[in-house]
N, CA, C and O of each residue as an XYZ file, in Angstrom:
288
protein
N     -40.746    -63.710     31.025
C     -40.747    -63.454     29.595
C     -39.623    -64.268     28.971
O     -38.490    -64.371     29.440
N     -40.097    -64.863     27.798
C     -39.381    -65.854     26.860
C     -39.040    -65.438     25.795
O     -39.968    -65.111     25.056
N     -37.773    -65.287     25.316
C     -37.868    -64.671     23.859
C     -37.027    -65.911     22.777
O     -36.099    -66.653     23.098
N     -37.468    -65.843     21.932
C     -37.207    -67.295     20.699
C     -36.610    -66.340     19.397
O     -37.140    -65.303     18.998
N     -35.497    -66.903     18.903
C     -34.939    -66.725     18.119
C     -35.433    -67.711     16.754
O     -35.011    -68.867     16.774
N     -36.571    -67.172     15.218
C     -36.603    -67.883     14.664
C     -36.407    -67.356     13.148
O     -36.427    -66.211     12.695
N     -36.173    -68.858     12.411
C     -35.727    -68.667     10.765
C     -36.561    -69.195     10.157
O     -36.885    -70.364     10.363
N     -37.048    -68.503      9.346
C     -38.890    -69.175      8.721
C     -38.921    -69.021      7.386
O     -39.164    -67.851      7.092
N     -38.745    -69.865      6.278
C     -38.467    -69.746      5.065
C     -40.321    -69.466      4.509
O     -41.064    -70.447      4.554
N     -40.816    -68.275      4.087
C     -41.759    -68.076      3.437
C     -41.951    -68.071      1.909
O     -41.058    -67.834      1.096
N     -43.207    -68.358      1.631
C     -43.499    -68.457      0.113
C     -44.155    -67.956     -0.528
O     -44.971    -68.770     -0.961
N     -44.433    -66.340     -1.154
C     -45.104    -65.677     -1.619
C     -45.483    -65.199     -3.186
O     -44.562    -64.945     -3.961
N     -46.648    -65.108     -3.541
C     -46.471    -64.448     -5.002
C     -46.292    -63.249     -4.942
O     -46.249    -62.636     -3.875
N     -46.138    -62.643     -6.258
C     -45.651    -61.186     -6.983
C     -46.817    -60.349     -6.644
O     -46.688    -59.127     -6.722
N     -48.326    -61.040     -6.152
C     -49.805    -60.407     -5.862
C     -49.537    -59.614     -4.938
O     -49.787    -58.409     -4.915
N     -48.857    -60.444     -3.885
C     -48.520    -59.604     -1.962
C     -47.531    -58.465     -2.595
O     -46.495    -58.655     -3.232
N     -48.321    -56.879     -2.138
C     -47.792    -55.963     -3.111
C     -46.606    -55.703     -1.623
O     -46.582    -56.322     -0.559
N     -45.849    -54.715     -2.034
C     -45.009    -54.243     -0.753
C     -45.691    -53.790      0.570
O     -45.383    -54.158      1.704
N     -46.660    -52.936      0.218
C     -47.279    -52.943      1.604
C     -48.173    -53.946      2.315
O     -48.555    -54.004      3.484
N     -48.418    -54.812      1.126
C     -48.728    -55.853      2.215
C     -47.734    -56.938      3.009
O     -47.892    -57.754      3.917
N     -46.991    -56.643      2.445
C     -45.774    -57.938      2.919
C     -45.453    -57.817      3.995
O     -45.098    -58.836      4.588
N     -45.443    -56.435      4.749
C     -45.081    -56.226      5.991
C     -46.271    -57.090      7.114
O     -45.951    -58.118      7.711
N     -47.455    -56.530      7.219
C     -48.598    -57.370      7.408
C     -48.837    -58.627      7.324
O     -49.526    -59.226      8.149
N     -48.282    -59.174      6.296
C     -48.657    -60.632      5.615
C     -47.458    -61.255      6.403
O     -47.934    -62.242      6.964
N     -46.176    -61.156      6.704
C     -44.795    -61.465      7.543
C     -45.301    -61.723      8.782
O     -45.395    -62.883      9.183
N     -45.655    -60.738      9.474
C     -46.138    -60.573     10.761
C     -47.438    -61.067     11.547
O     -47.611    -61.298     12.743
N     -48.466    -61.162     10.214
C     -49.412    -62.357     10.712
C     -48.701    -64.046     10.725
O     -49.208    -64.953     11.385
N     -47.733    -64.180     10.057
C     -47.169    -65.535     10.165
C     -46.208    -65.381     11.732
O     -46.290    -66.247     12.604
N     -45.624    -64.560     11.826
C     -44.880    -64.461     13.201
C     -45.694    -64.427     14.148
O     -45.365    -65.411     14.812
N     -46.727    -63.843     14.768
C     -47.634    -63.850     15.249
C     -48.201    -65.218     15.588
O     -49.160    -65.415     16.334
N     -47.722    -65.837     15.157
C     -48.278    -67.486     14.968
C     -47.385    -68.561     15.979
O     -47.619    -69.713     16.345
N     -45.966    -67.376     16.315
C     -45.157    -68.054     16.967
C     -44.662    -67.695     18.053
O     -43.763    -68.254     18.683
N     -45.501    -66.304     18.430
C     -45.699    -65.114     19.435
C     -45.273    -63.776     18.833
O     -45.241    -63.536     17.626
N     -44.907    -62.818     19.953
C     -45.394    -60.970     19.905
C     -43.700    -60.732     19.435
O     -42.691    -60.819     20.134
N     -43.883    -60.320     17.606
C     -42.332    -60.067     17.528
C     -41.807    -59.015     18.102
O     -42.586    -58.155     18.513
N     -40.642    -58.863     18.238
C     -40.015    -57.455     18.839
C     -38.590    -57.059     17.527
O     -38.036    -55.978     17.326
N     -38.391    -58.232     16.933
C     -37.620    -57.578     15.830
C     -37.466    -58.445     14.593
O     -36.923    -59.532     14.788
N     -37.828    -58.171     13.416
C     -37.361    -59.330     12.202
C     -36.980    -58.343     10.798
O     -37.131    -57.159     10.494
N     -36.487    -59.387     10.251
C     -35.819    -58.727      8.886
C     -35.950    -60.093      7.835
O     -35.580    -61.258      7.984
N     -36.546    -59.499      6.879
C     -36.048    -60.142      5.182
C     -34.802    -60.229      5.001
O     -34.215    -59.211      4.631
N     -34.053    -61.462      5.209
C     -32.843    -61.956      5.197
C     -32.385    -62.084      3.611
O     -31.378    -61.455      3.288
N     -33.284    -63.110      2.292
C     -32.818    -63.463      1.351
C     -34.510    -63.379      0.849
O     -35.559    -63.539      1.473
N     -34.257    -63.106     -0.337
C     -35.547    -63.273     -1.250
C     -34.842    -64.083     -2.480
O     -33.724    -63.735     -2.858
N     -35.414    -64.993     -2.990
C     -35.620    -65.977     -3.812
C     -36.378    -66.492     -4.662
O     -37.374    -67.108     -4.282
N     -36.072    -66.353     -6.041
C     -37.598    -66.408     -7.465
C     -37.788    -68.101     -7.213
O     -36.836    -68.839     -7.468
N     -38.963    -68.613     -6.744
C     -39.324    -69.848     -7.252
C     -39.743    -70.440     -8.849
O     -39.738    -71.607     -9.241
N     -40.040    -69.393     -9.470
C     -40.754    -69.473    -10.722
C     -40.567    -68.377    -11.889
O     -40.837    -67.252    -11.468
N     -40.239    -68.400    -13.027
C     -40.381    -67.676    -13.849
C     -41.778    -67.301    -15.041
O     -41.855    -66.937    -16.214
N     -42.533    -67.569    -14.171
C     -44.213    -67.604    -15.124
C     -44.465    -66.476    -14.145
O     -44.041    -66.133    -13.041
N     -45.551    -65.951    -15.251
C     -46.570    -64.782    -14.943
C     -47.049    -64.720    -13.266
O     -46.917    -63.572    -12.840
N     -47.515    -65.585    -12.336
C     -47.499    -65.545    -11.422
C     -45.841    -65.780    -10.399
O     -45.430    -66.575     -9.554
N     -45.537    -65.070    -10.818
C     -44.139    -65.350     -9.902
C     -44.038    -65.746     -8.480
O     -44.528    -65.008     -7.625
N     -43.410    -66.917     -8.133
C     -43.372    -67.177     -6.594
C     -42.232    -67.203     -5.946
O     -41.252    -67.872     -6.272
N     -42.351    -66.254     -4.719
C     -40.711    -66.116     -3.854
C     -40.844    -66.812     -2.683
O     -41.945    -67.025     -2.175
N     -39.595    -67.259     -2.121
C     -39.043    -67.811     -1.158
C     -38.455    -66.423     -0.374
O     -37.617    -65.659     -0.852
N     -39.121    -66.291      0.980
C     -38.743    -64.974      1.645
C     -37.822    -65.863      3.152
O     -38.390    -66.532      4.016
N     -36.253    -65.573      3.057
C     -35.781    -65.760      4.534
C     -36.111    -64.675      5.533
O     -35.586    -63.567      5.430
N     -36.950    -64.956      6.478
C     -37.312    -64.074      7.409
C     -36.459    -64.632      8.687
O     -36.351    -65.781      9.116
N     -35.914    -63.442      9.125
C     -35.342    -64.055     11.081
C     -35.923    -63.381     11.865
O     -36.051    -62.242     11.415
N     -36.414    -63.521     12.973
C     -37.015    -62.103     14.157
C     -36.947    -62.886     15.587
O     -36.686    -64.088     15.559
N     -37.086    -62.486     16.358
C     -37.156    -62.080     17.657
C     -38.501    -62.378     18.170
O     -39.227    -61.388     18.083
N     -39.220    -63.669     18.802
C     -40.260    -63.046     19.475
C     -40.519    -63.624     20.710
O     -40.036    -64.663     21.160
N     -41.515    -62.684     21.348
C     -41.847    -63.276     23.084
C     -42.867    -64.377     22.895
O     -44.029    -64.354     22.488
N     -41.981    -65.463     23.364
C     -42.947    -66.116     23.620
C     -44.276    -66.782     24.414
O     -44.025    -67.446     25.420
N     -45.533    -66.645     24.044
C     -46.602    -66.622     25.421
C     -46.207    -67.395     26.403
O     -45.483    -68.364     26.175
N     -46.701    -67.020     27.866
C     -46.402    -67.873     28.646
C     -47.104    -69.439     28.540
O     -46.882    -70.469     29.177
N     -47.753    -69.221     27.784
C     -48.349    -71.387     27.976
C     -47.219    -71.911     26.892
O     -47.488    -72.977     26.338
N     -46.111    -71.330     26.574
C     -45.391    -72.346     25.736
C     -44.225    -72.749     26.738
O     -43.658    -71.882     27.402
N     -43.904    -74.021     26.822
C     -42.890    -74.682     27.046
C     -41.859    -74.794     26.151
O     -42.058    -75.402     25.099
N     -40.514    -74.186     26.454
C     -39.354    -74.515     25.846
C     -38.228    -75.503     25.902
O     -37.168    -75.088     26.372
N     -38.303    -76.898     25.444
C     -37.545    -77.455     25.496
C     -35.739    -77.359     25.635
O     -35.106    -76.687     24.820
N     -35.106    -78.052     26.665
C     -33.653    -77.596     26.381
C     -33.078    -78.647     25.465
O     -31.918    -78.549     25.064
């Protein structure tokens, strides 16, 4: 078992209500393997119009599958 330390600057509108954000985070982590821990670091307004867009700092923890190779 591999575990990866990552920092993933996301970009969301004001639509992704709170309960989805948790979901919507974690299908993007998921992308980089099985998290075991992350947190909303910084949230950030991209835009001041009616559709508002944020910049989400996410950090977490995840295992990474065994077919990934980790470079040193």
């Amino acid at each position: 078992m591999k575990l990866k330390f990552l920092e993933l600057n996301l970009s969301t509108s004001s639509e992704v209500s709170t309960l989805e954000l948790r979901t919507w985070i974690l299908s993007h982590l998921h992308t980089y393997g099985e998290p075991v821990r992350w947190s909303i670091t910084s949230i950030l307004p991209l835009s001041v119009d009616k559709g508002r867009l944020f910049q989400l700092e996410v950090e977490a923890v995840v295992i990474l599958p065994d077919s990934i190779v980790i470079e040193s």
